[in-house]
PAPADO-209991 format. One record per residue (C-alpha): x, y, z; residue in three letters. Coordinates in pm, whole numbers, plus 50000, padded with zeros to 5 digits. Example, Ala and Ser with C-alpha at 12.3 -4.5 7.8 and 13.67 -1.06 7.14 Angstrom:
BEGIN
[[51230, 49550, 50780], "ALA"]
[[51367, 49894, 50714], "SER"]
***
This chain:
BEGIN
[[51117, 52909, 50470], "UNK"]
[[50818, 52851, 50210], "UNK"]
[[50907, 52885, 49846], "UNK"]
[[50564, 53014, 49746], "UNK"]
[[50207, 52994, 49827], "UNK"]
[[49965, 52757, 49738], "UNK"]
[[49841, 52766, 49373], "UNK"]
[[49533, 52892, 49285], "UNK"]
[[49212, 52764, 49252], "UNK"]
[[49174, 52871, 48904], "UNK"]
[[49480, 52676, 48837], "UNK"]
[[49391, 52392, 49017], "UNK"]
[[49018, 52377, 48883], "UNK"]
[[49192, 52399, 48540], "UNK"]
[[49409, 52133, 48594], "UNK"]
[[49155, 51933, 48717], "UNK"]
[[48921, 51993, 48400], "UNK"]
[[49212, 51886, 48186], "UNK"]
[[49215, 51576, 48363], "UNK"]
[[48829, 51505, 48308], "UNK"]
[[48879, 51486, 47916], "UNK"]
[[48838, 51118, 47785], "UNK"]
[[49073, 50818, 47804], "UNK"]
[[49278, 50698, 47513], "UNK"]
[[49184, 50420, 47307], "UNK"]
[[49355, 50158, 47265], "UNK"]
[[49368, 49770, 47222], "UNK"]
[[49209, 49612, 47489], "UNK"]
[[49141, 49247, 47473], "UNK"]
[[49247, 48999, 47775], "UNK"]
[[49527, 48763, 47777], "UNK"]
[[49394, 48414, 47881], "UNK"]
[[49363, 48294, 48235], "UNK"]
[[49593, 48107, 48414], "UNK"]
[[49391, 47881, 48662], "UNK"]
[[49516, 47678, 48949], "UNK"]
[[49449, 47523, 49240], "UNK"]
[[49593, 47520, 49616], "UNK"]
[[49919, 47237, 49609], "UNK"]
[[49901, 47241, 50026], "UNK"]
[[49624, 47285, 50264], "UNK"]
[[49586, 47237, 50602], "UNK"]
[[49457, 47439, 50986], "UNK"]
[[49711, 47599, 51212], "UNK"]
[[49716, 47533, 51589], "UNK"]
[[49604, 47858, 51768], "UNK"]
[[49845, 48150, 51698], "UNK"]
[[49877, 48200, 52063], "UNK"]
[[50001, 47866, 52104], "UNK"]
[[50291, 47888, 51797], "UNK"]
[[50408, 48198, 51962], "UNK"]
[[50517, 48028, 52285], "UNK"]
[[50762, 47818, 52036], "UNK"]
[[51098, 47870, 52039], "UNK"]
[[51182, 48148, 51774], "UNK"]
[[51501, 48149, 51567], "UNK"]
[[51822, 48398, 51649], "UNK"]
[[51891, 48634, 51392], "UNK"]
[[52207, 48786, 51562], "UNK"]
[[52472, 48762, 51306], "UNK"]
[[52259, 48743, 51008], "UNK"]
[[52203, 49062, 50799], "UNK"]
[[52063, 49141, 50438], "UNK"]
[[51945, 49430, 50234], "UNK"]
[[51730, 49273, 49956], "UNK"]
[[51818, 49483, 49647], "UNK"]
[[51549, 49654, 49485], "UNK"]
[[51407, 49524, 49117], "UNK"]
[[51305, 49886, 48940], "UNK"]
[[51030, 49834, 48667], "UNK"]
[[51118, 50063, 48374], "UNK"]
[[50938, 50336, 48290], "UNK"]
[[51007, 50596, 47988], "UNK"]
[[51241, 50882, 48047], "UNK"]
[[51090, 51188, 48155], "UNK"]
[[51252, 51545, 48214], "UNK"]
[[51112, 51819, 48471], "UNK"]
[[50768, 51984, 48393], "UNK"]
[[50597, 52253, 48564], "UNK"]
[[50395, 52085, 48815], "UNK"]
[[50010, 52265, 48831], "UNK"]
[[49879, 52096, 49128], "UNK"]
[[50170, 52190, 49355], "UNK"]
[[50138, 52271, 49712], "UNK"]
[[50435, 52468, 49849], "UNK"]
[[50286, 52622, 50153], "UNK"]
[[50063, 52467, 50422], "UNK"]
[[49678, 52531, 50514], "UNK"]
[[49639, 52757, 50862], "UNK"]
[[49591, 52482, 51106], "UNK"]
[[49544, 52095, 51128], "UNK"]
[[49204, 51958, 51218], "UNK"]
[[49349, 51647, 51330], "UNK"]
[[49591, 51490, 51656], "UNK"]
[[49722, 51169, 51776], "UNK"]
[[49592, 50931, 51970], "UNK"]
[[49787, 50623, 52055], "UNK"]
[[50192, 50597, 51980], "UNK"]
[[50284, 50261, 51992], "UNK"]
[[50625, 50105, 51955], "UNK"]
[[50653, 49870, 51697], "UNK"]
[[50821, 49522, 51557], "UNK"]
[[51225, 49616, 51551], "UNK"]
[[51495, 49758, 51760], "UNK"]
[[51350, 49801, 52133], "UNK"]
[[51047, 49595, 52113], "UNK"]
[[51110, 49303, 52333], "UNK"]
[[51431, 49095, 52285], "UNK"]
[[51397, 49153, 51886], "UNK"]
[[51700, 49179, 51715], "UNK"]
[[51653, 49338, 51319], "UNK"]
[[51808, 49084, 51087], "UNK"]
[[51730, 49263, 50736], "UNK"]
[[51661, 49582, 50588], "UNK"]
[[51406, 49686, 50459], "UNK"]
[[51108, 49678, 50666], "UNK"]
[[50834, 49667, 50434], "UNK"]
[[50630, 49726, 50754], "UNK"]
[[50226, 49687, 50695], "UNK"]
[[49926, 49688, 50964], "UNK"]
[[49605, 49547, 50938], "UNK"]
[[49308, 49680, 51176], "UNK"]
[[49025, 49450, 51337], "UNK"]
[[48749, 49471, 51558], "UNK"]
[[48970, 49471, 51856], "UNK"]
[[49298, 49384, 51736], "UNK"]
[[49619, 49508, 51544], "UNK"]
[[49833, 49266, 51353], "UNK"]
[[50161, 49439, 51217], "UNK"]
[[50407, 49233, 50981], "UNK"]
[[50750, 49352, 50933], "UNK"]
[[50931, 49172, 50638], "UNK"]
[[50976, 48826, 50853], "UNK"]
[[50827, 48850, 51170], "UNK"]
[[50505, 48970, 51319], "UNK"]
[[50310, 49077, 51632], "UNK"]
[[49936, 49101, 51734], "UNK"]
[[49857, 49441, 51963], "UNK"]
[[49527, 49511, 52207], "UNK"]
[[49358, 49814, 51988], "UNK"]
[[49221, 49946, 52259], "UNK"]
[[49499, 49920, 52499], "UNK"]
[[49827, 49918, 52264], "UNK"]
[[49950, 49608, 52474], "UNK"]
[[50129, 49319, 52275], "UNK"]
[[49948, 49009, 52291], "UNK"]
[[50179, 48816, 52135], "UNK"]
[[50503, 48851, 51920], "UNK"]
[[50755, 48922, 51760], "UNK"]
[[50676, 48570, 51553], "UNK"]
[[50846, 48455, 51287], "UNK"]
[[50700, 48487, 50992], "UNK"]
[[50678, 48072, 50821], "UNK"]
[[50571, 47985, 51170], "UNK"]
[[50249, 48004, 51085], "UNK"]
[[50217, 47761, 50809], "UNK"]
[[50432, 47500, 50981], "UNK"]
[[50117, 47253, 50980], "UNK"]
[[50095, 47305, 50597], "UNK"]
[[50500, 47176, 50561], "UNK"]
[[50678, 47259, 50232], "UNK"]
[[50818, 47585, 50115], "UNK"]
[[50574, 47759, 50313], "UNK"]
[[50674, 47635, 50615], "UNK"]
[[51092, 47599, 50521], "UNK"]
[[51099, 47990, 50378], "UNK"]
[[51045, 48307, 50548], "UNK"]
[[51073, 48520, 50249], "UNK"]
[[50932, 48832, 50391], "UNK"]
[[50753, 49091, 50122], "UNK"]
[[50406, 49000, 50330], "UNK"]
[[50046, 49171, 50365], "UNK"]
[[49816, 49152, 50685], "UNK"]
[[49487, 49207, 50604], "UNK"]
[[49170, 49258, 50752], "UNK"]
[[48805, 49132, 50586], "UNK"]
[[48582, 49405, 50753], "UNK"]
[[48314, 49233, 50601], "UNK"]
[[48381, 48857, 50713], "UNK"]
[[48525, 48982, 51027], "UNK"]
[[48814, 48744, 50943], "UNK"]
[[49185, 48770, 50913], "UNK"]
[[49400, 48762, 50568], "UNK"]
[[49768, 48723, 50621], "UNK"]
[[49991, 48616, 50313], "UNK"]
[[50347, 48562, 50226], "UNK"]
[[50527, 48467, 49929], "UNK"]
[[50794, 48183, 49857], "UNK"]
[[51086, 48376, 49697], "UNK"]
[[51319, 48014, 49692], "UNK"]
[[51330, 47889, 49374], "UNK"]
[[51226, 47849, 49110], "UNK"]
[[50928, 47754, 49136], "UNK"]
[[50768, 47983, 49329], "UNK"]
[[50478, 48020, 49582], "UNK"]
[[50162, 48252, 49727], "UNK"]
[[50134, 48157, 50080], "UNK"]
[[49753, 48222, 50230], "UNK"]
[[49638, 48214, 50576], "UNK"]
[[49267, 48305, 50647], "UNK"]
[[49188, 48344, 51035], "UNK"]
[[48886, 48075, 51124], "UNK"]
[[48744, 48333, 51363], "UNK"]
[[48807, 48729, 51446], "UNK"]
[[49087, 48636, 51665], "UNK"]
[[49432, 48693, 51551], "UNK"]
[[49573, 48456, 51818], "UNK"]
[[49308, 48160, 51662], "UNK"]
[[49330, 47893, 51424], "UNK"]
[[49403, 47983, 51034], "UNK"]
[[49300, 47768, 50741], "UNK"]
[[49629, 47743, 50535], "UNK"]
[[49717, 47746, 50159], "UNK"]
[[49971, 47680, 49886], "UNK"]
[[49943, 47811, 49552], "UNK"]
[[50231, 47825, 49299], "UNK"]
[[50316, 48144, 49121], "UNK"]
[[50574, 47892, 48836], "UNK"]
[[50905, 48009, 48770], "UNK"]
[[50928, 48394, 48722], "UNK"]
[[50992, 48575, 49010], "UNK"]
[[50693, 48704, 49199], "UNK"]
[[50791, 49058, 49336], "UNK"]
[[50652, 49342, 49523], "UNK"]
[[50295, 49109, 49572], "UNK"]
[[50011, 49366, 49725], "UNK"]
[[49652, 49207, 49835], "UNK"]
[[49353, 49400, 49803], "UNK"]
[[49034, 49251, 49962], "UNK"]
[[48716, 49257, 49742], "UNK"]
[[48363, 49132, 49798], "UNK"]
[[48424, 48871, 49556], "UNK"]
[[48773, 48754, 49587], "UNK"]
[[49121, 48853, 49735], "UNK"]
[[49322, 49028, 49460], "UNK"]
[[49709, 48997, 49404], "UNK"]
[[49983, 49169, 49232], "UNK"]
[[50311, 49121, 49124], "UNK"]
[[50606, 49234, 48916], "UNK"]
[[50730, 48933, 48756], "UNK"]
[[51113, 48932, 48670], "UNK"]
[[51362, 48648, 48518], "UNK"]
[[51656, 48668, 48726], "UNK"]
[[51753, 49043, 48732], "UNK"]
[[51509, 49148, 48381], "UNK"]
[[51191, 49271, 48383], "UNK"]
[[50920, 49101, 48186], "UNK"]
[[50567, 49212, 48304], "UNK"]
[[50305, 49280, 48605], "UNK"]
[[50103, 48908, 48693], "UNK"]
[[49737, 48972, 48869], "UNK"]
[[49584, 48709, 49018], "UNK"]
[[49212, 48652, 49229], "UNK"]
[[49120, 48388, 49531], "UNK"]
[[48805, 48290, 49593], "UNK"]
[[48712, 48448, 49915], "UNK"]
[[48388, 48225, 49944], "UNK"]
[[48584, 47888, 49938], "UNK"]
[[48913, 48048, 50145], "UNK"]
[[48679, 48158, 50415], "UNK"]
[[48481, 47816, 50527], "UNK"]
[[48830, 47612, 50469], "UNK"]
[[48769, 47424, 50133], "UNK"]
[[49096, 47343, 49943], "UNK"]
[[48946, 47354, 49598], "UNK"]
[[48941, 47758, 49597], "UNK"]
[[49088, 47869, 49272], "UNK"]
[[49339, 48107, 49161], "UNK"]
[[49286, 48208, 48857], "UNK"]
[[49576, 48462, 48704], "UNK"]
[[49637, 48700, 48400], "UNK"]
[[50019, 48834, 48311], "UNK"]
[[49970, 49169, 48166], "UNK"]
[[50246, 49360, 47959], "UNK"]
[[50576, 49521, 48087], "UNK"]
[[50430, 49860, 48036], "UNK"]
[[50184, 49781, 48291], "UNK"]
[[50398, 49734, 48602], "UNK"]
[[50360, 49890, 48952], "UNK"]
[[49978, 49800, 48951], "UNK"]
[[49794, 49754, 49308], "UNK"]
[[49481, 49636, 49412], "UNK"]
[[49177, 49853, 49524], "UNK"]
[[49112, 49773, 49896], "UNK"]
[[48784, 49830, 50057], "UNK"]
[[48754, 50026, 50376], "UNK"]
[[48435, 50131, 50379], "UNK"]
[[48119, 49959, 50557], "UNK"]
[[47928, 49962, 50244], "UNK"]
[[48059, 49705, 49986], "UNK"]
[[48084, 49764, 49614], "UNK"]
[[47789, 49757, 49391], "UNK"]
[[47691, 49400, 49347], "UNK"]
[[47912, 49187, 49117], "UNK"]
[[48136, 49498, 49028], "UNK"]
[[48471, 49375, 48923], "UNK"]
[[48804, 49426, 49099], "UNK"]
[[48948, 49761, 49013], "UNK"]
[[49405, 49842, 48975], "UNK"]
[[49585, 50105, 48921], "UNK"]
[[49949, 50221, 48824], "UNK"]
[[50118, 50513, 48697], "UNK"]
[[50173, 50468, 48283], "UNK"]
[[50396, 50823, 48276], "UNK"]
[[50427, 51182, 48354], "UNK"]
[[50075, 51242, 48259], "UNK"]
[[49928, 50913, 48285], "UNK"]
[[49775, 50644, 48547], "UNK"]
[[49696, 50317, 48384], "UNK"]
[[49348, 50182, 48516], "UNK"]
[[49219, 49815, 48483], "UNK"]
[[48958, 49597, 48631], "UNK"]
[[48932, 49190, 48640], "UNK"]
[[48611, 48995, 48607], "UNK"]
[[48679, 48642, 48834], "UNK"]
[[48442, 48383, 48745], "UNK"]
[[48521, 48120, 49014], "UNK"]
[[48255, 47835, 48893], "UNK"]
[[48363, 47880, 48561], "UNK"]
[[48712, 48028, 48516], "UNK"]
[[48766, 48076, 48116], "UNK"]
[[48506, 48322, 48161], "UNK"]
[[48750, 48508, 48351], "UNK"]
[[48913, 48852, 48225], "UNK"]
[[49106, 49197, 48270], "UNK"]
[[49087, 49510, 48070], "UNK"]
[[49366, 49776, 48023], "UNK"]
[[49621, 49589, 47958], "UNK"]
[[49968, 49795, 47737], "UNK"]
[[49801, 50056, 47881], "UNK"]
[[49445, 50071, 47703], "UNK"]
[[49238, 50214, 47957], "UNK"]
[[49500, 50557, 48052], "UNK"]
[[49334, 50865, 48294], "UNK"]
[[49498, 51197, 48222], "UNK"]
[[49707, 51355, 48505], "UNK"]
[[49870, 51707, 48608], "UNK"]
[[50198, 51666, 48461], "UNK"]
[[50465, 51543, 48750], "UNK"]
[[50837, 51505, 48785], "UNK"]
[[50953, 51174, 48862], "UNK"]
[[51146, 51106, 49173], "UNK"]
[[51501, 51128, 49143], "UNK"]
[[51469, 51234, 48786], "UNK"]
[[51804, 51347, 48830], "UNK"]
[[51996, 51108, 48898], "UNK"]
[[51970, 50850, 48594], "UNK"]
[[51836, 51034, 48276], "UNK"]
[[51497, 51057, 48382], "UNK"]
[[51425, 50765, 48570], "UNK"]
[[51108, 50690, 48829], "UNK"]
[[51358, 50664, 49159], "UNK"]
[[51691, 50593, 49336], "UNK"]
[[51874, 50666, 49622], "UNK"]
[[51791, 51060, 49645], "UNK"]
[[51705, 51096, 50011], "UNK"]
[[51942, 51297, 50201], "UNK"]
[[51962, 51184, 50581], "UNK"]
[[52147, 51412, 50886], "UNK"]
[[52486, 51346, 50946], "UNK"]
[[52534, 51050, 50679], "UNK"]
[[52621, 51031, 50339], "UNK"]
[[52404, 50742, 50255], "UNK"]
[[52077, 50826, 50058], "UNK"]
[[51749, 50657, 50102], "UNK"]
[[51573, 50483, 49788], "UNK"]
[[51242, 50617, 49612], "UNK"]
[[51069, 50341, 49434], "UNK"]
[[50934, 50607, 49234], "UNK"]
[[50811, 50363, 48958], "UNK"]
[[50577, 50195, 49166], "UNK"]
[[50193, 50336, 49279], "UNK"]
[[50264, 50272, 49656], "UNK"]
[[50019, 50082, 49876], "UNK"]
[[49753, 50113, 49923], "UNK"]
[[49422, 50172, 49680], "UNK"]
[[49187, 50241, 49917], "UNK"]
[[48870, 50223, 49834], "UNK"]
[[48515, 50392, 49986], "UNK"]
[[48173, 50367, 49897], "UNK"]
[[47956, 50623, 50011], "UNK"]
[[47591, 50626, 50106], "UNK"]
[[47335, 50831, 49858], "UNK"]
[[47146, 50867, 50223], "UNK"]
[[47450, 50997, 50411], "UNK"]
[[47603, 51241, 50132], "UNK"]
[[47228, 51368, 50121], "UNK"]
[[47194, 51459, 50439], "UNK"]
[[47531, 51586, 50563], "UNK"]
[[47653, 51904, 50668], "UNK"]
[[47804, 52013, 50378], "UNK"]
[[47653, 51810, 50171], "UNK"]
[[47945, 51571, 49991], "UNK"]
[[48013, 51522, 49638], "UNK"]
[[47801, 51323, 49387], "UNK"]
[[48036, 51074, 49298], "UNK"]
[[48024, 50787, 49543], "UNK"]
[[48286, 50542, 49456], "UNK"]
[[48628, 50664, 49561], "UNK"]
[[48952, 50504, 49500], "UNK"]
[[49275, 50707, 49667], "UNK"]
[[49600, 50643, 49540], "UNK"]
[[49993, 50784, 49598], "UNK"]
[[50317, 50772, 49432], "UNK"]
[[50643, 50921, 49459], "UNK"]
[[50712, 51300, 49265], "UNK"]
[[50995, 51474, 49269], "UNK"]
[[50971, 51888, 49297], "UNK"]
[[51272, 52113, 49152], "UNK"]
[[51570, 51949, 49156], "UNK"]
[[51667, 51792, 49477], "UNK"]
[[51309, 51703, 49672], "UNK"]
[[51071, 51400, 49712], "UNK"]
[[50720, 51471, 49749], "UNK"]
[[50398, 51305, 49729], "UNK"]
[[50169, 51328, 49419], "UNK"]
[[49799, 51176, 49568], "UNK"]
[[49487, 51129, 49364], "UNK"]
[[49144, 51116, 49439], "UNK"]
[[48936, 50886, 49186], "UNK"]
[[48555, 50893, 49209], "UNK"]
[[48259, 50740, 48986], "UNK"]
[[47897, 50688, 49086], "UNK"]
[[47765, 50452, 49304], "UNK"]
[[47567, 50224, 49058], "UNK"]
[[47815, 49909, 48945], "UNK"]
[[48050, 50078, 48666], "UNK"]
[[48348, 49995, 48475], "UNK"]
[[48678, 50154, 48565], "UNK"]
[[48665, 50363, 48287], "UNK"]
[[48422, 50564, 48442], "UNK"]
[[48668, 50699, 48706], "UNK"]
[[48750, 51003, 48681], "UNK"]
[[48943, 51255, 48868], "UNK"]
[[48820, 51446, 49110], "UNK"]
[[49109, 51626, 49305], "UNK"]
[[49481, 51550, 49317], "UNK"]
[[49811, 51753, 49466], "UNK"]
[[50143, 51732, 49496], "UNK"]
[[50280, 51780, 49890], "UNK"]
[[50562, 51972, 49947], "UNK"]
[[50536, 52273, 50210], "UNK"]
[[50914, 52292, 50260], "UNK"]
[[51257, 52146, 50118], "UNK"]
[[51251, 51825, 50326], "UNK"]
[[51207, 51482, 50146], "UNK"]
[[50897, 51271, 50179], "UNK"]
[[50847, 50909, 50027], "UNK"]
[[50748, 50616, 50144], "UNK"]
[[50315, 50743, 50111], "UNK"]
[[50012, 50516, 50231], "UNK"]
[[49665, 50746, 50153], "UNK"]
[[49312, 50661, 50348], "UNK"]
[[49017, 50869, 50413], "UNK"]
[[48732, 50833, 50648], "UNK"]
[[48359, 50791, 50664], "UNK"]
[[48350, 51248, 50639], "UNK"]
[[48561, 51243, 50385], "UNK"]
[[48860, 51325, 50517], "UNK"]
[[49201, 51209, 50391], "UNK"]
[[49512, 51111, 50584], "UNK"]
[[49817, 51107, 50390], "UNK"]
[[50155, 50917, 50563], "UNK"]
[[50515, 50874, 50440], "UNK"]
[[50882, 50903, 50599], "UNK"]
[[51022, 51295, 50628], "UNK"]
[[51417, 51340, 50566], "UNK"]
[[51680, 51620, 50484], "UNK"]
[[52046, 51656, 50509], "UNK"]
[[51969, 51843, 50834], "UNK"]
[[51701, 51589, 50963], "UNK"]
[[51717, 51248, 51055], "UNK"]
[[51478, 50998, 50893], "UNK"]
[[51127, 51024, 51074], "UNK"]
[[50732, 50945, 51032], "UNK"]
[[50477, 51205, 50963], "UNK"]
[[50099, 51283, 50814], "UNK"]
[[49916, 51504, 50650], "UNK"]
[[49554, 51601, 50585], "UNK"]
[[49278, 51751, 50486], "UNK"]
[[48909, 51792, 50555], "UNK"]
[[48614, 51806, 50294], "UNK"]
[[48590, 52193, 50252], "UNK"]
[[48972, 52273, 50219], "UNK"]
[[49082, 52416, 49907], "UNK"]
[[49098, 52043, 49604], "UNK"]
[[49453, 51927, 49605], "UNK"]
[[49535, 52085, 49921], "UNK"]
[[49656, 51946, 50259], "UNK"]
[[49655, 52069, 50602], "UNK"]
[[49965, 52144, 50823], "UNK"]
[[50171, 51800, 50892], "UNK"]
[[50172, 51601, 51230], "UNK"]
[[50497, 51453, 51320], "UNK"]
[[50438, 51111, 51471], "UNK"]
[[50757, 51039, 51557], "UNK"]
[[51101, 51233, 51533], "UNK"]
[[51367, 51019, 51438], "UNK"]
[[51742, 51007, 51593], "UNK"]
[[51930, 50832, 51395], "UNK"]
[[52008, 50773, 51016], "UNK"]
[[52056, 50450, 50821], "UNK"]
[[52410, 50365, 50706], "UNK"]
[[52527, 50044, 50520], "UNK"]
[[52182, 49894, 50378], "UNK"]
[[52229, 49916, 50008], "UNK"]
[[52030, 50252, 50070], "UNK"]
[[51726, 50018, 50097], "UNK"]
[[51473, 50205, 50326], "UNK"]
[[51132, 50021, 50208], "UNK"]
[[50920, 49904, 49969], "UNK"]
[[50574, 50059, 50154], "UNK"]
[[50405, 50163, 50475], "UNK"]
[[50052, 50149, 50550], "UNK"]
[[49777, 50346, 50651], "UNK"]
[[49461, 50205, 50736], "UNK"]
[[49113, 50300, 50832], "UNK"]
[[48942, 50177, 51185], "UNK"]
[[48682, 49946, 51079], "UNK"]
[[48517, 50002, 51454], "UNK"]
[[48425, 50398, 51403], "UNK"]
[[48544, 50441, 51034], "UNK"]
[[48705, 50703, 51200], "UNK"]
[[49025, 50664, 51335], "UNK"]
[[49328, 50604, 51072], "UNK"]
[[49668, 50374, 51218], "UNK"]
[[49991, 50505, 51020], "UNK"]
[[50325, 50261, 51054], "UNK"]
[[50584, 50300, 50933], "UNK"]
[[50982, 50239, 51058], "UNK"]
[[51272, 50506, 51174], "UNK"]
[[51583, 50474, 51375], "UNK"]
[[51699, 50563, 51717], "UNK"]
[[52016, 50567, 51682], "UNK"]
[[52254, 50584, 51373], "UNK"]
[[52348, 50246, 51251], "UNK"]
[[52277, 49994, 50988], "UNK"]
[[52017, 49732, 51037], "UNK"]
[[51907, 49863, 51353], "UNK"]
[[51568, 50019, 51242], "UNK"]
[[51200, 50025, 51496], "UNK"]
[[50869, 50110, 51435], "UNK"]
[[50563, 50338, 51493], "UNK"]
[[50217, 50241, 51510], "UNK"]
[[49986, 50590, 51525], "UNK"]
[[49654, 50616, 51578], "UNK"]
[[49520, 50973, 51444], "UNK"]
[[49153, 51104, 51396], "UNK"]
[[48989, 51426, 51283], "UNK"]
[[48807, 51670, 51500], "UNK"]
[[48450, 51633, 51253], "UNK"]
[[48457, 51262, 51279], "UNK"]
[[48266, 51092, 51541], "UNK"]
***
């Protein structure tokens, strides 16, 4: 039964006019760069060939990583003004493909941790998706497996070291639309020290070759590392912690010229920001047309109830002290609508927990709620396209989406999305502004776990994981085209109804999900995410959904 209707538009074009007044001003110089070069390098045999290797048992062995929370200020419940409680009339979009994923089912796999941490990246024909230590690559077109599941380390086996001896799990696959290449990296989580593990296909084919590196991340701990591909550089982020304590977010650029033709000499160069600043993520292009030339790498994070935290990094590869980051404690804050955090409840005004109810268990699922989830997606428009389409689209041309965990009342999850957009000529990030943002919740069900995207019409896919006491854990989307109401979404699409709950994981149900944009038609989105089939504890299996929009051809 709905609650209400859908706010306004007065109140939402209000809300969103309080959000266009200027950023504070604060202290922004950069903390000095931390350069370094790869310690390993080497090239893979063929992927297809490692796959036919003998892959390790995991009956027997079970873990739940436990989560490391970056603290945020306590925050009470607010009124939230950009709160949906009521759905659109119909959906203008369907599924196409339903694929089964990495986990319990697929093949002989047997599921030796929790969580997931499942992630997709999308090629010109193929699908690589990467849950926590193992992998497979899928036929686009077809949905057949080509390979898999694979253990994760297996691929840098040529490279030897921790690389190879550590399957850590916490990994990105990535896709270089541009380069047509393949970006896969895991992290080192054995120590101290620690390590950033790169792989960078040699061709377009998954099941190829992979040029191979090492870098060391020193002796914090590296956690939560996201990879957003740039035109100048791959861009990493982590939440650095010593032992169980918090110190401060770490941000670090590759240099995609050298990584992509093989040469070991490609830099890293790293700033450590302050513990304010946590939660950050890279923007991640998904659009055909690049950034303006030489624009710098652009992050975001939530700061508080009222606040994201922007920041962008200038790499200078040829000569790295020249290197820097703005927004750092904070400097460079964007005024929100005001939000609850998730799970507010629960610890004085915290930014998650275990809240998630699940059918027929007592166990509740965790919201990271202190963490902008994954991914930034990024899209560059065409002056000549917005121009000439039906509507014409906005102004603004530069778009960065971004999602984080809410909570609305006092007992639901929801998602709070953004929609960031500056003009097309190169800018700073300070000239983002926002242009729409909403808060999803059409019913009292729980959803969490959010990955945003939008297509080449503007439309927006939202994903994330739907629960209630009287629902088992499952996978579902929402969207909305450009001439729906700002801050609105359309009806949700369940891609998959789940049929069993979680039990016994440390309430551990993941750390993010991804959606991700077609690079073939700029078109069609791919959601995955995990559920369960039957109730049990490590025993979870995955989706892979293709879903497109009527307008978009």
């Amino acid at each position: 039964m709905k609650r209400i209707s859908i706010l306004s538009a007065s109140i939402v074009v209000g809300a969103l006019l309080i959000c266009s007044l200027p950023m504070l001003a604060a202290d922004n110089s950069s903390p000095a760069p931390e350069v370094g070069h790869a310690l390993r390098f080497a090239v893979s045999p063929p992927l297809s060939e490692l796959a036919k290797l003998p892959q390790a048992p995991h009956y027997g062995f079970h873990l739940a990583y436990p989560p490391r929370p970056v603290p945020k200020p306590a925050a009470g419940q607010v009124v939230d003004p950009v709160l949906q409680t009521s759905t659109l009339p119909s959906s203008n979009y369907s599924v196409g493909l339903s694929l089964l994923g990495v986990g319990n089912g697929f093949g002989n796999y047997s599921v030796p941790d929790a969580p997931t941490d499942v992630n997709i990246g999308i090629g010109d024909t193929q699908i690589v998706q990467w849950v926590n230590v193992s992998y497979a690559v899928f036929d686009k077109a077809t949905g057949n497996t080509l390979a898999g599941p694979i253990e994760g380390n297996l691929l840098w086996s040529a490279l030897g070291g921790p690389c190879a001896a550590n399957n850590s799990g916490d990994i990105i696959a990535q896709w270089d639309r541009a380069a047509h290449r393949w970006l896969l990296s895991q992290p080192v989580f054995t120590g101290p020290p620690y390590y950033t593990c790169i792989a960078v296909s040699t061709s377009a084919d998954a099941l190829g070759t992979y040029y191979l590196y090492q870098y060391s991340q020193g002796n914090l701990f590296p956690d939560f590392p996201k990879i957003g591909v740039w035109s100048n550089g791959y861009y990493q982020t982590q939440n650095l912690f010593n032992g169980g304590s918090y110190l401060a977010p770490k941000v670090c650029g590759y240099d995609r010229s050298k990584l992509l033709v093989g040469d070991s000499s490609a830099l890293q160069i790293c700033f450590t920001l302050d513990a304010g600043d946590g939660g950050v993520v890279p923007a991640d292009i998904d659009s055909p047309v690049p950034p303006p030339a030489n624009e710098d790498e652009f992050f975001v994070t939530i700061w508080d109830t009222t606040h994201l935290s922007l920041y962008s990094m200038h790499a200078d590869f040829v000569n790295p002290n020249n290197s820097s980051i703005t927004g750092a404690n904070g400097s460079q804050q964007l005024l929100v609508p005001s939000f609850t955090p998730a799970c507010y409840f629960q610890g004085g005004g915290g930014f998650g927990g275990n809240c998630v109810p699940q059918q027929g268990v007592t166990d509740q699922l965790e919201v990271l709620g202190y963490n902008a989830e994954y991914r930034l997606a990024y899209y560059d428009d065409t002056p000549t396209a917005n121009a000439t389409a039906t509507p014409p689209l906005p102004a603004p041309l530069q778009h960065m989406l971004v999602v984080h965990a809410a909570q609305v009342g006092s007992a639901n999850t929801a998602p709070r999305w953004y929609e960031l957009t500056a003009s097309q000529h190169r800018v700073p990030v300070t000239a983002f502004g926002l242009f729409q943002s909403g808060t999803y919740a059409p019913d009292n069900n729980d959803r969490w776990m959010d990955s945003i995207a939008r297509d080449k019409k503007h439309n927006i896919l939202l994903g994330y994981s739907l629960s209630s006491s009287t629902l088992h854990p499952s996978i579902a989307v929402a969207g909305r085209i450009l001439t729906d109401t700002l801050g609105t979404l359309e009806p949700e699409l369940v891609l998959v109804n789940g049929t069993g709950s979680q039990t016994d994981t440390s309430n551990r149900w993941g750390d993010y999900t991804s959606m991700r944009l077609d690079p073939s038609d700029n078109c069609t989105f791919w959601y995955s995410n995990q559920y369960y089939m039957v109730t049990a504890s490590f025993d979870w299996s995955t989706n892979l959904s293709s879903v497109k929009f009527s307008n978009c051809q």
